[in-house]
C-alpha positions as CSV (number, residue, x, y, z in Angstrom):
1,X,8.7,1.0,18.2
2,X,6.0,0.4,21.0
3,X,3.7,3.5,21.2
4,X,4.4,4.8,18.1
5,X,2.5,5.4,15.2
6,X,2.4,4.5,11.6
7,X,1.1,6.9,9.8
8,X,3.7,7.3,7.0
9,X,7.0,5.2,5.7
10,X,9.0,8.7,5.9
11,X,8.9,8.6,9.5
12,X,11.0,5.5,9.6
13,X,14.1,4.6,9.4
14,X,15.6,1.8,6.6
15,X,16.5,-0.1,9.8
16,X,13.2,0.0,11.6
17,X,11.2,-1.0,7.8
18,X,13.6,-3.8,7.9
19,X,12.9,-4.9,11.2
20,X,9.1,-4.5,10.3
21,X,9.6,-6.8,7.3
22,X,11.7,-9.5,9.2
23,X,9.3,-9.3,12.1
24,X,6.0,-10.1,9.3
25,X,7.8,-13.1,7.9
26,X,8.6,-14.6,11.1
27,X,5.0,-14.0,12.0
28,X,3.8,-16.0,8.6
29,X,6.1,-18.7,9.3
30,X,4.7,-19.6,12.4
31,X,0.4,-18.9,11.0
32,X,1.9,-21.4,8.5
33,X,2.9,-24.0,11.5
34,X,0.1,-23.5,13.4
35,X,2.5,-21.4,16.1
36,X,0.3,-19.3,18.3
37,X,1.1,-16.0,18.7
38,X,-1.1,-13.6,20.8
39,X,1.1,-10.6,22.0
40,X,-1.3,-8.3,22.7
41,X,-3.5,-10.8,24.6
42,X,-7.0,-8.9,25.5
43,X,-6.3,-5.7,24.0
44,X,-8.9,-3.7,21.8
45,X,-8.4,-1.6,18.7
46,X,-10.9,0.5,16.6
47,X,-10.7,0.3,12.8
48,X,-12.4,3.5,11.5
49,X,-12.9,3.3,8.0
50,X,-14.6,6.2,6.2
51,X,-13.3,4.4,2.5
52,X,-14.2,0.7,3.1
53,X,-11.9,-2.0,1.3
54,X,-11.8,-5.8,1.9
55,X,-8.3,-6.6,2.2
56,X,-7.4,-3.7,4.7
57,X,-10.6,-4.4,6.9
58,X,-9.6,-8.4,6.8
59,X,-6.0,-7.9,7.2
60,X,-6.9,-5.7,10.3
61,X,-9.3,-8.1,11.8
62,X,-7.9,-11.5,11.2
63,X,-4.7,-9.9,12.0
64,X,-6.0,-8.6,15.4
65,X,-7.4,-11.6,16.4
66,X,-4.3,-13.9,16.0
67,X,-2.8,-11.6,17.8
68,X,-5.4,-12.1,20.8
69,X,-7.1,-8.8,20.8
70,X,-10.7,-7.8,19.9
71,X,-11.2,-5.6,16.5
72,X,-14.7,-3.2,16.5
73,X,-15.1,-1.8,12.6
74,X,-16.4,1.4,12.0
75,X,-17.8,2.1,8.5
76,X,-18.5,5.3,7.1
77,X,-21.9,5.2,8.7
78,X,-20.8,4.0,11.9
79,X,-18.7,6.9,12.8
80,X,-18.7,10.7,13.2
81,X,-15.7,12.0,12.6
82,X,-15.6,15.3,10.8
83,X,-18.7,15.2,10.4
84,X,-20.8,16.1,14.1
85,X,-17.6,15.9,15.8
86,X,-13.9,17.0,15.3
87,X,-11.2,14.9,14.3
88,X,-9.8,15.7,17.5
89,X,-12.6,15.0,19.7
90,X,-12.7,11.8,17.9
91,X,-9.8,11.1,18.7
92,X,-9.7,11.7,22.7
93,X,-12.8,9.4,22.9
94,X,-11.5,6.7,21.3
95,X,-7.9,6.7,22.7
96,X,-9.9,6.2,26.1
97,X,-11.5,3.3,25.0
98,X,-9.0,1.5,23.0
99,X,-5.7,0.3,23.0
100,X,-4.6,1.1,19.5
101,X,-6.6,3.2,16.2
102,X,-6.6,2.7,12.3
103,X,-7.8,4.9,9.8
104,X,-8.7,4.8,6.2
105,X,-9.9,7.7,4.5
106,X,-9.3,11.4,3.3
107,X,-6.3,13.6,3.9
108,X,-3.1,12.6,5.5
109,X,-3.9,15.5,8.3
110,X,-6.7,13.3,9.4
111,X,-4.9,10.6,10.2
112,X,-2.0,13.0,11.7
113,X,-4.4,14.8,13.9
114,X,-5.9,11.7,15.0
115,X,-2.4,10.4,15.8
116,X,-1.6,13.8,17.6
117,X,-5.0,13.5,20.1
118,X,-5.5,10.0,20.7
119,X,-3.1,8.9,22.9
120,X,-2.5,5.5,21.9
121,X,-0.8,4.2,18.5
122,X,-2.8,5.1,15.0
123,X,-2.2,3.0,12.5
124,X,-2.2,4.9,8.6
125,X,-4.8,2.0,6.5
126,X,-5.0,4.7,3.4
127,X,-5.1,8.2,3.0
128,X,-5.1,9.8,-0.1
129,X,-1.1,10.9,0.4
130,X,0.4,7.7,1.8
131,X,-0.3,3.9,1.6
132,X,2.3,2.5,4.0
133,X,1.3,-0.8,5.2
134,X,0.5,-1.8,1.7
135,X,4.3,-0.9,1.3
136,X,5.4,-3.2,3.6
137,X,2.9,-6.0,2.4
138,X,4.8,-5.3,-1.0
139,X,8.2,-5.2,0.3
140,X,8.0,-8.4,1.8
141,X,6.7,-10.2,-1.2
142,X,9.9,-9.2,-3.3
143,X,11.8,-10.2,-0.7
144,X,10.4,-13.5,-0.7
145,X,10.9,-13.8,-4.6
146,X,13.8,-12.3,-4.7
147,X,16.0,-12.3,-1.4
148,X,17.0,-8.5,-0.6
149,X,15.3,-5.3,-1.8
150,X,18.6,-3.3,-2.3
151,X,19.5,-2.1,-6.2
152,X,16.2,-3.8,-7.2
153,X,14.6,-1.9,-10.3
154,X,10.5,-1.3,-9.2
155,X,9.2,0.5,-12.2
156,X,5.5,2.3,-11.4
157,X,3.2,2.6,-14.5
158,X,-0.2,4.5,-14.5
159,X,-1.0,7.4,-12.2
160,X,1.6,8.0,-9.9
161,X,0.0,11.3,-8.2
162,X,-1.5,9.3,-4.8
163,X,-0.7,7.4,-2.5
164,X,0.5,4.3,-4.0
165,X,3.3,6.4,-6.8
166,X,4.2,8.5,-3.5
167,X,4.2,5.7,-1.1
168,X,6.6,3.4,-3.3
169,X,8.6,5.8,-4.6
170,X,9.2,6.7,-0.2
171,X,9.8,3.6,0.2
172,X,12.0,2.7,-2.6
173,X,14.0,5.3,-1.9
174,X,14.2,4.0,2.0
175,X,15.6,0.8,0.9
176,X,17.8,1.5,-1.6
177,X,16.2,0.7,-4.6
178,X,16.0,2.2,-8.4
179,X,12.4,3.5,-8.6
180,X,11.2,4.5,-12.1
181,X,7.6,6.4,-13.0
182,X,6.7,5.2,-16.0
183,X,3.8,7.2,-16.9
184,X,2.5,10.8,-18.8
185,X,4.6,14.1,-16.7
186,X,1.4,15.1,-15.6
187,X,0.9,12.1,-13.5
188,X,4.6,12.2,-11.8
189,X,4.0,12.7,-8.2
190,X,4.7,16.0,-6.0
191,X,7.9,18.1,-6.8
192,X,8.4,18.5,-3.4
193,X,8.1,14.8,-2.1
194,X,9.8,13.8,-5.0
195,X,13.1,16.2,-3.6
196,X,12.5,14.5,-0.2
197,X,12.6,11.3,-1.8
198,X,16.1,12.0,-4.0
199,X,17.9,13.5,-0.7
200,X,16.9,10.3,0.9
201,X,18.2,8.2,-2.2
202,X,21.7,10.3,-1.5
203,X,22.1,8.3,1.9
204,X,21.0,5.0,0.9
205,X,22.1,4.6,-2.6
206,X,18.6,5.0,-4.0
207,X,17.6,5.9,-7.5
208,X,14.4,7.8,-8.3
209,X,14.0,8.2,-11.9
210,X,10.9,9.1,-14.4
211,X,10.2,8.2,-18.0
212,X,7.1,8.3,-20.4
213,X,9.1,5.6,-22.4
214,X,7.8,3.0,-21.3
215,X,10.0,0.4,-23.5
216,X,12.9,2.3,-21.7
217,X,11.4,2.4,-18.4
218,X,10.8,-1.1,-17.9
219,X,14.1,-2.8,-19.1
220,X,15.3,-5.1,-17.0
221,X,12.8,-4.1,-14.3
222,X,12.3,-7.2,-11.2
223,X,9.2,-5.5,-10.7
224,X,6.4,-3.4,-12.8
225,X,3.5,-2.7,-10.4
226,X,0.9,-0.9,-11.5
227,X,-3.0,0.5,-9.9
228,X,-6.3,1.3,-10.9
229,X,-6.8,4.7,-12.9
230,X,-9.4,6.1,-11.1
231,X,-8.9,6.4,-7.7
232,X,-11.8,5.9,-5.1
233,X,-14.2,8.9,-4.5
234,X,-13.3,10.7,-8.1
235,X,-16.1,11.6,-11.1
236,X,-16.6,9.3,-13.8
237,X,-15.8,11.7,-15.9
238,X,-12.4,11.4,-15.2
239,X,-12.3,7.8,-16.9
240,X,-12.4,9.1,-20.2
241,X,-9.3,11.1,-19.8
242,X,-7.5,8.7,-17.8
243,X,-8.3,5.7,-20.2
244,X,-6.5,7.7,-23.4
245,X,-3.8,9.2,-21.3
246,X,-2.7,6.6,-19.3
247,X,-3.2,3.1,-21.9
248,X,0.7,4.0,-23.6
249,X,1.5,3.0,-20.1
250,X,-1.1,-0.2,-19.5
251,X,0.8,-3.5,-18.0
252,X,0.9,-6.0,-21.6
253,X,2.8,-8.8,-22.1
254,X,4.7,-6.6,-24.4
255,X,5.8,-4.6,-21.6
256,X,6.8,-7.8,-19.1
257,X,8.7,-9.8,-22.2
258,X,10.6,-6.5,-22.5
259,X,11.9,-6.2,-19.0
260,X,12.8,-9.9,-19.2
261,X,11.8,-13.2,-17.3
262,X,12.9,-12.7,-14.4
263,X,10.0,-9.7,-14.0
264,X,7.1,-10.3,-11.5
265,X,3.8,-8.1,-12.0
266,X,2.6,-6.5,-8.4
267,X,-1.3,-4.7,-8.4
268,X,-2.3,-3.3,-4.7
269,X,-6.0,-4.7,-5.9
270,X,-8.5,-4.6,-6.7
271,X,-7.4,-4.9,-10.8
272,X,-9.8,-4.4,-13.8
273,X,-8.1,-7.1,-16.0
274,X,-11.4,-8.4,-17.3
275,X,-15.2,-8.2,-17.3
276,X,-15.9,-9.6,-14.7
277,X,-16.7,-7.0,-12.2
278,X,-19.8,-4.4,-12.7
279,X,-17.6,-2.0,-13.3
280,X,-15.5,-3.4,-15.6
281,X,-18.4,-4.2,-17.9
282,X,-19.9,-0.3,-17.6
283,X,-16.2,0.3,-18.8
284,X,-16.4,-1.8,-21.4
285,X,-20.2,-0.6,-22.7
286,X,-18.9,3.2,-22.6
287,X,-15.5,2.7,-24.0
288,X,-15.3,-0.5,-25.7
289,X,-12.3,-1.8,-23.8
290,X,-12.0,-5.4,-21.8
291,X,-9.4,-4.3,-19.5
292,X,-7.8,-1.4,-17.8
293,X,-4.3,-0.9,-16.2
294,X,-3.6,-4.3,-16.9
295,X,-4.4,-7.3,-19.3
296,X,-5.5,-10.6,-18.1
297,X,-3.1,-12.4,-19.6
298,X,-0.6,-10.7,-17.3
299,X,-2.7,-10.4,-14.6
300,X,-3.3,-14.6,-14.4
301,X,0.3,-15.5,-15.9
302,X,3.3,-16.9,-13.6
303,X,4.9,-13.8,-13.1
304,X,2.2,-11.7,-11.4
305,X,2.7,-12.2,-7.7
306,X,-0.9,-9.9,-6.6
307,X,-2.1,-12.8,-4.4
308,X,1.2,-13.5,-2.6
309,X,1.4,-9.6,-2.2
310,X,-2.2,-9.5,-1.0
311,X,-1.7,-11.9,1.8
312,X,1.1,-10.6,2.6
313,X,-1.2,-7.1,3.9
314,X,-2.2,-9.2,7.4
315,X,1.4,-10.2,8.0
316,X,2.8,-7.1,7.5
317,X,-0.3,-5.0,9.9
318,X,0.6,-7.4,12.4
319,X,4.1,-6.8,12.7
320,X,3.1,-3.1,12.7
321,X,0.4,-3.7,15.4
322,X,2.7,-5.9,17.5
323,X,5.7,-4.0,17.3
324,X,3.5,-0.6,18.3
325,X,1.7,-2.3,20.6
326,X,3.8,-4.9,22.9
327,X,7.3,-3.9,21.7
328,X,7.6,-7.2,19.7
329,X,11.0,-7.4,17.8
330,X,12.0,-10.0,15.0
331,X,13.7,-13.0,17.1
């Protein structure tokens, strides 16, 4: 994979996500032993970040730094792109000065254009299409729990228009799996992707489904993984709509009891489970409710996996890095 991007989990092969997978969990075996493993020894990379997000920015960094190179962050303030100069442009300067780009932000052509200019590997950290390294992250953590990913029943509640519904349901039907949307039909994700997605299921064995019922949805689900309502940059006036269109399909205990004990809850973070955040209590004062997309109860009970999953993020961008980067391969 050296000198290719990863902008998007279409443009890889079940194979190569495999190999991306094995490759992150050999790397967390040997962080774990205190194994060094600097593969990309004195090499720089530019994380340009125009939506910020702490586990993405520290995944990148501490990533990048075990593997021996030197991380520069660019917020939304610390960077012109789009704005007094073109993405392209951008992208030409920055391919000259460093060895390898991410981007979080906007629209999937950003992060394509940048890809097609720079010159050097860009790495997809969010765009508001595709979410693939979290896809990894979460791959690997239900392999860990449960072995393989092939046949396993991932079952998406909430808003599965963006990134995270497309970005599973890609991936899902990559591996082999039985992807449900659980969720109102005017959340389900794009017609068209979802097309891409079933002739993709045809080769692997795949199944991408959608249901409103959520008692039918989740039965014997291994996983129910669900995200915030509201996605970054939208109105607040969209939490009023969301809140009594999408709570049929909010994570309960109810909901993992019915899929059965073997279920594990997955959240890409962050999660309003309780009141503890600003807000979660603005939430609270306007509509009366203590939680969102999913209770606390789930949220801190033996079956939610969110923290494995979330350190599971550097793991996985390493792999990515390293394999783009230096050509590493799992051993």
């Amino acid at each position: 994979m050296k000198n290719r991007s990863f902008l998007k989990l279409l443009d890889f092969t079940p194979e190569e996500i495999d190999s991306l997978i094995t490759l992150a969990m050999q790397f967390k075996a040997k962080k774990k032993a205190g194994i060094p493993h600097r593969l990309c020894e004195g090499k720089n990379i530019a994380l340009v970040f125009e939506k910020t997000s702490t586990r993405t920015r520290c995944a990148f960094e501490v990533a990048g730094a075990d593997l021996g190179m030197h991380p520069v962050y660019l917020d939304p303030s610390g960077s012109q792109i789009g704005k007094k100069e073109s993405i392209a442009d951008t992208a030409r300067v920055l391919g000259r000065m460093f060895d390898g780009i991410e981007y979080r932000g906007f629209g999937q052509e950003i992060v394509e254009d940048l890809a097609k200019y720079a010159g050097v590997p860009v790495w997809n950290g969010l765009t508001n299409e595709f979410h693939p390294t979290q896809i990894l992250a979460d791959f690997m953590t239900i392999k860990e729990h449960f072995g393989d990913l092939k046949g396993r029943k991932l079952v998406y509640m909430g808003d599965a228009r963006y990134n995270m519904g497309n970005s599973l349901m890609v991936g899902c039907a990559k591996m082999g799996m039985h992807f449900v949307a659980c969720t109102n039909e005017k959340y389900y994700p794009d017609s068209e992707l979802v097309a891409q997605c079933r002739k993709i299921a045809k080769e692997t064995g795949a199944v991408i489904e959608f249901s409103d019922d959520a008692i039918y949805a989740t039965q014997k689900a291994d996983v129910i993984y669900t995200d915030v309502w509201v996605s970054m940059g939208e109105p607040d006036e969209v939490w009023k709509e969301r809140i009594a269109d999408l709570t049929p399909y909010r994570v309960t205990k109810a909901v993992m009891d019915n899929a059965g004990p073997q279920c594990r809850f997955m959240h890409c973070l962050p999660a309003f489970h309780d009141l503890n955040t600003t807000t979660g209590k603005l939430i609270y004062d306007k509509f009366g409710i203590d939680c969102m997309e999913v209770t606390d109860e789930v949220f801190e009970s033996e079956q939610s996996i969110v923290f494995d999953e979330a350190e599971n993020r550097m793991h996985t961008i390493k792999a990515v890095m390293a394999a783009t980067l230096a050509g590493a391969k799992p051993e």
